[in-house]
Jmol script that loads the backbone (N, CA, C; Angstrom):
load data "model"
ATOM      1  N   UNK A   1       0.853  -1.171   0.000  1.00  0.00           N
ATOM      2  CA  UNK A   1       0.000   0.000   0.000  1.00  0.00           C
ATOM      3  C   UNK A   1       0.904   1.240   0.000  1.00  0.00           C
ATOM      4  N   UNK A   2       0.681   2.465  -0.603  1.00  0.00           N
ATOM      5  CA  UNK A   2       1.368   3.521  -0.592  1.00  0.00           C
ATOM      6  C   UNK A   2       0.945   4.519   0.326  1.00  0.00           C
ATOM      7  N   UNK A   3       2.136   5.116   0.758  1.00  0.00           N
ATOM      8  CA  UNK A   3       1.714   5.716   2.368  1.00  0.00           C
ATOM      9  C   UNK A   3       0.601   6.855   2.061  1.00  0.00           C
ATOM     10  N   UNK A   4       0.128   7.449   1.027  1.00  0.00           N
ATOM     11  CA  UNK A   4      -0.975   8.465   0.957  1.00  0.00           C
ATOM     12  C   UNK A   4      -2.235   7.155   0.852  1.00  0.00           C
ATOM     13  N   UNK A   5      -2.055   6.601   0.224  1.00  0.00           N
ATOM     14  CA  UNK A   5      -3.151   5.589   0.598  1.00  0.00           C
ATOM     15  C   UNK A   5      -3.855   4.715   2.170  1.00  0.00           C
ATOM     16  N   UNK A   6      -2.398   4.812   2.604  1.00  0.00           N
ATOM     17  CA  UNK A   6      -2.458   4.247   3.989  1.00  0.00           C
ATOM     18  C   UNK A   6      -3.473   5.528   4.807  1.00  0.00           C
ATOM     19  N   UNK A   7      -2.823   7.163   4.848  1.00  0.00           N
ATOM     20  CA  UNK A   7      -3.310   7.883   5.461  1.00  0.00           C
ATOM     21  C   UNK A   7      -4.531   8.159   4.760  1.00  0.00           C
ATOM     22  N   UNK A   8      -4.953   8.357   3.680  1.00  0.00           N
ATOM     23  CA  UNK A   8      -6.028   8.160   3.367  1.00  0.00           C
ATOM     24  C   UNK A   8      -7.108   7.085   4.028  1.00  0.00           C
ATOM     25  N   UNK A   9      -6.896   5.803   3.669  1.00  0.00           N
ATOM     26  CA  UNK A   9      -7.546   4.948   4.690  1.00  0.00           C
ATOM     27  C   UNK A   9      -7.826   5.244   5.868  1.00  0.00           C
ATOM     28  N   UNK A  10      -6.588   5.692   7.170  1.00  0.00           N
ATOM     29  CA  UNK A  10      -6.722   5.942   8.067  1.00  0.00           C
ATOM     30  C   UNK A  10      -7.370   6.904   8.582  1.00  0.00           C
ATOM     31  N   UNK A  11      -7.339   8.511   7.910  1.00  0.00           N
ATOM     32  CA  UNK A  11      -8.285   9.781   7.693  1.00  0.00           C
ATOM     33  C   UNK A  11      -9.974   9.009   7.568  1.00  0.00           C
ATOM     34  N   UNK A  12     -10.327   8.265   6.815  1.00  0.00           N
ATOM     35  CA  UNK A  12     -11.457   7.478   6.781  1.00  0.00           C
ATOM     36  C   UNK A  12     -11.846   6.986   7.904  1.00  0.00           C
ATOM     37  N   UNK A  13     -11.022   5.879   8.414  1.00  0.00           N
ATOM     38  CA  UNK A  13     -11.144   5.734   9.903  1.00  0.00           C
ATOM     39  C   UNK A  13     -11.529   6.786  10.931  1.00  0.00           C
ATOM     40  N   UNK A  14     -10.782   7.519  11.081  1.00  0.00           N
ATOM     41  CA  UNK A  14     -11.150   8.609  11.961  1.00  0.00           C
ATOM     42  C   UNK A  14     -12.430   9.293  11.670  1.00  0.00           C
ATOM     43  N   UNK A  15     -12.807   9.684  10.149  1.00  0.00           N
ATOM     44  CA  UNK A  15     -14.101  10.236   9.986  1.00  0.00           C
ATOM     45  C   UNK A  15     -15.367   9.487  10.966  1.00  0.00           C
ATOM     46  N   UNK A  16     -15.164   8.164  10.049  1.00  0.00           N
ATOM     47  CA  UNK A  16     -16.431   7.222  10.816  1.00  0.00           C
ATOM     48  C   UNK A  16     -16.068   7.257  12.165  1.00  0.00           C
ATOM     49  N   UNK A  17     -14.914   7.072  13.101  1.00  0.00           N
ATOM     50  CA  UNK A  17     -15.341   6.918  14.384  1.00  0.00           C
ATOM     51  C   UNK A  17     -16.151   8.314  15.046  1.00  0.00           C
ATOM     52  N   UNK A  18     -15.234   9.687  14.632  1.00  0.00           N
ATOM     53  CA  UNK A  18     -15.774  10.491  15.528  1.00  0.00           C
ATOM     54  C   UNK A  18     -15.998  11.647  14.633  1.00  0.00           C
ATOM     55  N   UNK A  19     -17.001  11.595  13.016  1.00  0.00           N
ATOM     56  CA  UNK A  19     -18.047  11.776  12.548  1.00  0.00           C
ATOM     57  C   UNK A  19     -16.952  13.521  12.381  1.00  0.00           C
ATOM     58  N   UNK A  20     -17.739  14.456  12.304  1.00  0.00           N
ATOM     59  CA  UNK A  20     -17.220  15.794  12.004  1.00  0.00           C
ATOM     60  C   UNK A  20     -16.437  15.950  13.049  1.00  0.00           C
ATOM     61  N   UNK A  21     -16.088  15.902  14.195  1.00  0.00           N
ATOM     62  CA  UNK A  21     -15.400  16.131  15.453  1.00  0.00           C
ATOM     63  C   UNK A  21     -14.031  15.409  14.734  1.00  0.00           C
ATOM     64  N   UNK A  22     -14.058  14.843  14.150  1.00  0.00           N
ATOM     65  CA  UNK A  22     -12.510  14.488  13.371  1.00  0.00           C
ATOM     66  C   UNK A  22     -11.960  15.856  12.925  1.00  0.00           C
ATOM     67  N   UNK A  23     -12.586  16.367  12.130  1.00  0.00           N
ATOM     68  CA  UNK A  23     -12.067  18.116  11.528  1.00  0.00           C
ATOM     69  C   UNK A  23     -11.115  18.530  12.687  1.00  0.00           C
ATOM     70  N   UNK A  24     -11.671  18.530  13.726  1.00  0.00           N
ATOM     71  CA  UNK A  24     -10.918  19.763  14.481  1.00  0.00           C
ATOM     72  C   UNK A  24      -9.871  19.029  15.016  1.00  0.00           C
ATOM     73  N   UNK A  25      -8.933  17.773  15.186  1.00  0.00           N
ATOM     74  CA  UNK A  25      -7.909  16.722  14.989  1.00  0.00           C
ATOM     75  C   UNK A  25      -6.983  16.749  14.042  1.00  0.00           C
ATOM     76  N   UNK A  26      -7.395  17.599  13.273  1.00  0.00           N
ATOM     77  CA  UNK A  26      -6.294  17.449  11.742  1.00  0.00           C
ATOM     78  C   UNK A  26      -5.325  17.209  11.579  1.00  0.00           C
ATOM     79  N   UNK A  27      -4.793  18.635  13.075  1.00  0.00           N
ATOM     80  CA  UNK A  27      -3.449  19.050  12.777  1.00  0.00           C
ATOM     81  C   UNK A  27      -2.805  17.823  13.442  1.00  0.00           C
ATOM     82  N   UNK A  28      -3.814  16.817  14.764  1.00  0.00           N
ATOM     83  CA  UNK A  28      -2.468  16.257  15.577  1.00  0.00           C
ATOM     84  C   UNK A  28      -2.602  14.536  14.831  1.00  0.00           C
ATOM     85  N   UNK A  29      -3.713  14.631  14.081  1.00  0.00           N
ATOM     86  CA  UNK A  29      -4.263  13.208  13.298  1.00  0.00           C
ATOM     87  C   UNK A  29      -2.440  13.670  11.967  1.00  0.00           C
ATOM     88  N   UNK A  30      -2.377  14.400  11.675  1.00  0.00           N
ATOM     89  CA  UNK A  30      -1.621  14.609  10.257  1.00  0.00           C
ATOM     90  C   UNK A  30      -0.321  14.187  11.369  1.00  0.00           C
ATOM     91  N   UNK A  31       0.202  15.179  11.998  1.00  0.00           N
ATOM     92  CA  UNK A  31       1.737  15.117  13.108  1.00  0.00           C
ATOM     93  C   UNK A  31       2.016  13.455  12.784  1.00  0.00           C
ATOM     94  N   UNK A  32       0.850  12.669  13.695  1.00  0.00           N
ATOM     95  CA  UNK A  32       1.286  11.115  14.118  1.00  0.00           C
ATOM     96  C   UNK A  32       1.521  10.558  12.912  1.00  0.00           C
ATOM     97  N   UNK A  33       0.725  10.795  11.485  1.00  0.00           N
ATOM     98  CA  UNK A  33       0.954  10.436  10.518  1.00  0.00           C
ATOM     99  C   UNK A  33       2.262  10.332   9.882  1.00  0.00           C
ATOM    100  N   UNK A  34       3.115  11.570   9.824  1.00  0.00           N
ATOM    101  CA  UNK A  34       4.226  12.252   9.332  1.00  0.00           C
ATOM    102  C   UNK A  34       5.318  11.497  10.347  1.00  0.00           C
ATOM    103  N   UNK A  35       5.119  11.636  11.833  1.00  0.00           N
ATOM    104  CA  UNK A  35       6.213  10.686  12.263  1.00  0.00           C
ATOM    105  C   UNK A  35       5.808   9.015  12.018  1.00  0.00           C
ATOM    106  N   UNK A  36       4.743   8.607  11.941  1.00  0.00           N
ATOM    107  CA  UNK A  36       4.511   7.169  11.391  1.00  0.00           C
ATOM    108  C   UNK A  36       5.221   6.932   9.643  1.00  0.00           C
ATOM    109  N   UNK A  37       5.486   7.880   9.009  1.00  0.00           N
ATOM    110  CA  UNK A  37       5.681   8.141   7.673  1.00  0.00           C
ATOM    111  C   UNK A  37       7.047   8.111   8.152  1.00  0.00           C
ATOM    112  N   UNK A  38       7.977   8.555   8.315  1.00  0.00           N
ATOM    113  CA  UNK A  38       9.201   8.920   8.987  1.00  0.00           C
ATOM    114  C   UNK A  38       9.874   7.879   9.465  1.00  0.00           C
ATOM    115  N   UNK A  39       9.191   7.250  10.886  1.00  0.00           N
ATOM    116  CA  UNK A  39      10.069   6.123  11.363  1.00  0.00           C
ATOM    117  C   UNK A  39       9.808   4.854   9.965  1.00  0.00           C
ATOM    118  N   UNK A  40       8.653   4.858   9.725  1.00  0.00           N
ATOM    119  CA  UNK A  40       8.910   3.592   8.632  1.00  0.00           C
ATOM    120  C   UNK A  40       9.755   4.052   7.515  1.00  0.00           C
ATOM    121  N   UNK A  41       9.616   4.702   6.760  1.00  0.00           N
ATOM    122  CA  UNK A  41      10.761   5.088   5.571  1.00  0.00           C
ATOM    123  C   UNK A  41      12.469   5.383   5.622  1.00  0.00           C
ATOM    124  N   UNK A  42      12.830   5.581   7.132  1.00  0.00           N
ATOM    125  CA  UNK A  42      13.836   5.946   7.824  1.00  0.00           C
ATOM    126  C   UNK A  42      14.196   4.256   7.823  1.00  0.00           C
ATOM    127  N   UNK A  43      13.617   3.382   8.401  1.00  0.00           N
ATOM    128  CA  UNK A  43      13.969   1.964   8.743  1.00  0.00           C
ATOM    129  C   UNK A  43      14.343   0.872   7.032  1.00  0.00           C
ATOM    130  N   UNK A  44      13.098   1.774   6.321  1.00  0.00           N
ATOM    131  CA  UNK A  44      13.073   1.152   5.088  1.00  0.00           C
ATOM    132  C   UNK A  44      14.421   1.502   4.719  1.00  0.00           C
ATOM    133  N   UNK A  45      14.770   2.661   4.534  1.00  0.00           N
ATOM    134  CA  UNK A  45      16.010   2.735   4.087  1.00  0.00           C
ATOM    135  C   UNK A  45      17.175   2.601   4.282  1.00  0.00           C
ATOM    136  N   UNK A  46      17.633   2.521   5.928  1.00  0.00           N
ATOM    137  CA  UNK A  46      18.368   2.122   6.450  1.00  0.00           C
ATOM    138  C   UNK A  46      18.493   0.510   5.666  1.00  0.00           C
ATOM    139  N   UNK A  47      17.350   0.133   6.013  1.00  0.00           N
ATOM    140  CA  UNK A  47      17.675  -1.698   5.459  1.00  0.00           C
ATOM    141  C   UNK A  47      18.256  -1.643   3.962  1.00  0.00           C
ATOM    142  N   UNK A  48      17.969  -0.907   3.366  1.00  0.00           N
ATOM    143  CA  UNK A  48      18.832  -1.064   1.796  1.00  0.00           C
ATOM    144  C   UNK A  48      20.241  -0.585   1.834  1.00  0.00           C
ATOM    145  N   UNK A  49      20.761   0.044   2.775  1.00  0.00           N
ATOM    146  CA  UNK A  49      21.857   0.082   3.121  1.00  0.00           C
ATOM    147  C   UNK A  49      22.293   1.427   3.100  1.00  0.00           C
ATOM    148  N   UNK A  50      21.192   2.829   3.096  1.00  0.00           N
ATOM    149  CA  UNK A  50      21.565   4.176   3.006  1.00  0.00           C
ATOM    150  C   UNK A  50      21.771   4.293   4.755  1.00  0.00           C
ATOM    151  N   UNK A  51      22.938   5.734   4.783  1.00  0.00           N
ATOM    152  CA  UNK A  51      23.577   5.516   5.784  1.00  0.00           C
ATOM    153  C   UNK A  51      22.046   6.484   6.901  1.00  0.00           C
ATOM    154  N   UNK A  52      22.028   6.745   8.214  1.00  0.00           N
ATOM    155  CA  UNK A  52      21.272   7.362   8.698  1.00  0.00           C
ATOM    156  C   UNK A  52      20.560   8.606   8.215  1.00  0.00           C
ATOM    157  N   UNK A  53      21.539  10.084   8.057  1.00  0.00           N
ATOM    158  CA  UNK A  53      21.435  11.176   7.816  1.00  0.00           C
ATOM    159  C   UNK A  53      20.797  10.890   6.192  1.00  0.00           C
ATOM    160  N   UNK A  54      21.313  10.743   5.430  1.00  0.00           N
ATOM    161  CA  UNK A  54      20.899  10.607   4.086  1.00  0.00           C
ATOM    162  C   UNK A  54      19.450   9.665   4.367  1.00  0.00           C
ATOM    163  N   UNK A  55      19.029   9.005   5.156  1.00  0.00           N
ATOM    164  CA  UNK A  55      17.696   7.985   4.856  1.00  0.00           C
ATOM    165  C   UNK A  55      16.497   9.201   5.891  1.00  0.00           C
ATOM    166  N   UNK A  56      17.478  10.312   7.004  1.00  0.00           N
ATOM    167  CA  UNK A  56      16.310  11.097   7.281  1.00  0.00           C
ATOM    168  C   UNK A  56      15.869  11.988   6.250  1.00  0.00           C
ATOM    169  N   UNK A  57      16.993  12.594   5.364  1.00  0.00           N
ATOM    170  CA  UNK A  57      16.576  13.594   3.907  1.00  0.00           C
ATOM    171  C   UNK A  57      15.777  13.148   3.152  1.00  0.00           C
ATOM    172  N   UNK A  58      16.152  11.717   2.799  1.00  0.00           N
ATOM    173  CA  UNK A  58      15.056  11.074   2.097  1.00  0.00           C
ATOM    174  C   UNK A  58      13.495  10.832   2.074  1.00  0.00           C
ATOM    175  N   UNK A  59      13.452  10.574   3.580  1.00  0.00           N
ATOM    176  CA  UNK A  59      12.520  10.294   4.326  1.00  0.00           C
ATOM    177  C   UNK A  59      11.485  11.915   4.175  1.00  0.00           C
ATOM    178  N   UNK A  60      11.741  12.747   4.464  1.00  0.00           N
ATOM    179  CA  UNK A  60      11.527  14.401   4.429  1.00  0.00           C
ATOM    180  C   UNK A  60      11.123  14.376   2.999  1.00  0.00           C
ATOM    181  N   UNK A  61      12.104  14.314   1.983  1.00  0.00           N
ATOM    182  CA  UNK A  61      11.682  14.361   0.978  1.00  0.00           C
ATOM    183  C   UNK A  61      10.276  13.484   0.567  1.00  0.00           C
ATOM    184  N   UNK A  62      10.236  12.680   0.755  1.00  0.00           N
ATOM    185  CA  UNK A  62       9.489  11.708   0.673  1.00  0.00           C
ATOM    186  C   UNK A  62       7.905  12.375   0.800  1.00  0.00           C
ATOM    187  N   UNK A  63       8.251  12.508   2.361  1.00  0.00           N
ATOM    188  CA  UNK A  63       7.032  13.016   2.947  1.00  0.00           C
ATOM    189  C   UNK A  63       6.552  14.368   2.299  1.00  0.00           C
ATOM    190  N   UNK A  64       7.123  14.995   1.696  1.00  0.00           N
ATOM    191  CA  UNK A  64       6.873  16.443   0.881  1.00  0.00           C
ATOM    192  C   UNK A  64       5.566  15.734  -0.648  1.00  0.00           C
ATOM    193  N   UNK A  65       6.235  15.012  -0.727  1.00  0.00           N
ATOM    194  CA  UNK A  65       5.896  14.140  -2.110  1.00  0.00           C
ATOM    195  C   UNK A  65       3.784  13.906  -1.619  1.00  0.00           C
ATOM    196  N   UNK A  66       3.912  13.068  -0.560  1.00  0.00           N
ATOM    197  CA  UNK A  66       2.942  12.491  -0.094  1.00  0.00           C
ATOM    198  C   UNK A  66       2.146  13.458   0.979  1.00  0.00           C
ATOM    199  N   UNK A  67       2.628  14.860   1.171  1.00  0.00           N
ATOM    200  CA  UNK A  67       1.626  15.801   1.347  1.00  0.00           C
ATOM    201  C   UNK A  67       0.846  16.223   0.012  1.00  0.00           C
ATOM    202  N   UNK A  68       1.908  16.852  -0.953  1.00  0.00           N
ATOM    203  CA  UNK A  68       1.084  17.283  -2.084  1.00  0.00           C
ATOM    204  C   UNK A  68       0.123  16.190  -2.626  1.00  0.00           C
ATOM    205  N   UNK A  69       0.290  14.846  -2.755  1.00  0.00           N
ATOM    206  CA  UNK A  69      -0.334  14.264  -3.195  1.00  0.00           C
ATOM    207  C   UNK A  69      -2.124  14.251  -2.671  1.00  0.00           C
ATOM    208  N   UNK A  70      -1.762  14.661  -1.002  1.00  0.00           N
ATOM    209  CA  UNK A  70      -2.804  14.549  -0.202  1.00  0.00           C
ATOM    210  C   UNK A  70      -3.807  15.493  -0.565  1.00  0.00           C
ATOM    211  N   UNK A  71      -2.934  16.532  -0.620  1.00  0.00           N
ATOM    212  CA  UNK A  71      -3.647  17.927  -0.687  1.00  0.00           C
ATOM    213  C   UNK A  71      -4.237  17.997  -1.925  1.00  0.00           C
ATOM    214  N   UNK A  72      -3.779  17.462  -3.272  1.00  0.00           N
ATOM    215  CA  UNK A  72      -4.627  17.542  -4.136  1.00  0.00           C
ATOM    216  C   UNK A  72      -5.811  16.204  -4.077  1.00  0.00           C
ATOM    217  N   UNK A  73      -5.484  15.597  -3.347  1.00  0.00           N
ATOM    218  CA  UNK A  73      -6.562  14.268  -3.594  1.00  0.00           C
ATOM    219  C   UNK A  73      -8.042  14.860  -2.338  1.00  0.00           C
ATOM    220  N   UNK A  74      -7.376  15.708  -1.151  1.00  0.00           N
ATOM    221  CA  UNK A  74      -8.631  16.957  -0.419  1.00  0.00           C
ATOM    222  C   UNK A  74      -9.153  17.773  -1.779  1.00  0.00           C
ATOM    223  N   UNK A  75      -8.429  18.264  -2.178  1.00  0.00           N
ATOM    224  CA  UNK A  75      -9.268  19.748  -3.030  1.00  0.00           C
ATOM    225  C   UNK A  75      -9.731  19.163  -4.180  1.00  0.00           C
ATOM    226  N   UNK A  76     -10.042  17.434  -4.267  1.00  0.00           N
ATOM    227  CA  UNK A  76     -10.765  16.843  -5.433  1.00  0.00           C
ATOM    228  C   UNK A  76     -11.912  16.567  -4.810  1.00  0.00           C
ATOM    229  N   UNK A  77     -12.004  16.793  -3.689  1.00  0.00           N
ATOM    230  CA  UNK A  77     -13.178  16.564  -3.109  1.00  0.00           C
ATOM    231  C   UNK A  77     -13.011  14.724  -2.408  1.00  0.00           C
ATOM    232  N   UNK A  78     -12.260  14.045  -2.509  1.00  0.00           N
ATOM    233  CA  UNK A  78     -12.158  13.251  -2.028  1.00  0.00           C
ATOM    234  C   UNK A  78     -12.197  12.643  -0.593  1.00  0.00           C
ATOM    235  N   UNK A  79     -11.325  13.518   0.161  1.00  0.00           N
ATOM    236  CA  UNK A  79     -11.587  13.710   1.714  1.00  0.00           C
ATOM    237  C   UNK A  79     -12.568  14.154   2.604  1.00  0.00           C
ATOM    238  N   UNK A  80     -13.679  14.442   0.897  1.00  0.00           N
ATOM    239  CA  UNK A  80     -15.281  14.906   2.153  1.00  0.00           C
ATOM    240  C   UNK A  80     -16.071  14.248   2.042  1.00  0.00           C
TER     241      UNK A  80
END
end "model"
wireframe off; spacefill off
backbone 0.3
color backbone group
C-alpha cells in the first residue's frame, strides 16, 4: 500500500469513528501520521543500506511528495 493511501484509509477511519469532530484533529491526526511516515521510511532505508542522515533527507523528501499528493486528492473533493 502507498503511504498516501495508507493515510487516506486511516483519515477514513477517523471520519467514521468520531463523525465531524474528526475536523478539528487534523493538525495532531496529520503530526502522528508524518512521524509514522518517517520512522517507517527511515527503517526502510536504512535496510537497503543508506547511511542514517541521508535515509532522514530522504525520508523528508518523501514526505513532501505524499503531502502534495494529499492535498490535491482533499481539493478533489475526495476527503469529504
Amino acid at each position: 500500500m502507498k503511504p498516501h493511501e495508507k493515510i487516506a484509509m486511516d483519515f477514513r477511519d477517523l471520519l467514521s469513528k468520531r463523525g465531524e469532530s474528526a475536523y478539528k484533529n487534523l493538525k495532531k491526526f496529520f503530526e502522528r501520521q508524518k512521524e509514522d511516515f518517517y520512522e517507517a521510511k527511515i527503517l526502510e532505508l536504512q535496510a537497503r543500506g543508506i547511511n542514517r542522515q541521508d535515509s532522514i533527507i530522504k525520508a523528508r523528501q518523501g514526505w513532501v511528495s505524499v503531502a502534495k499528493f494529499l492535498i490535491m486528492w482533499w481539493e478533489l473533493g475526495a476527503g469529504r
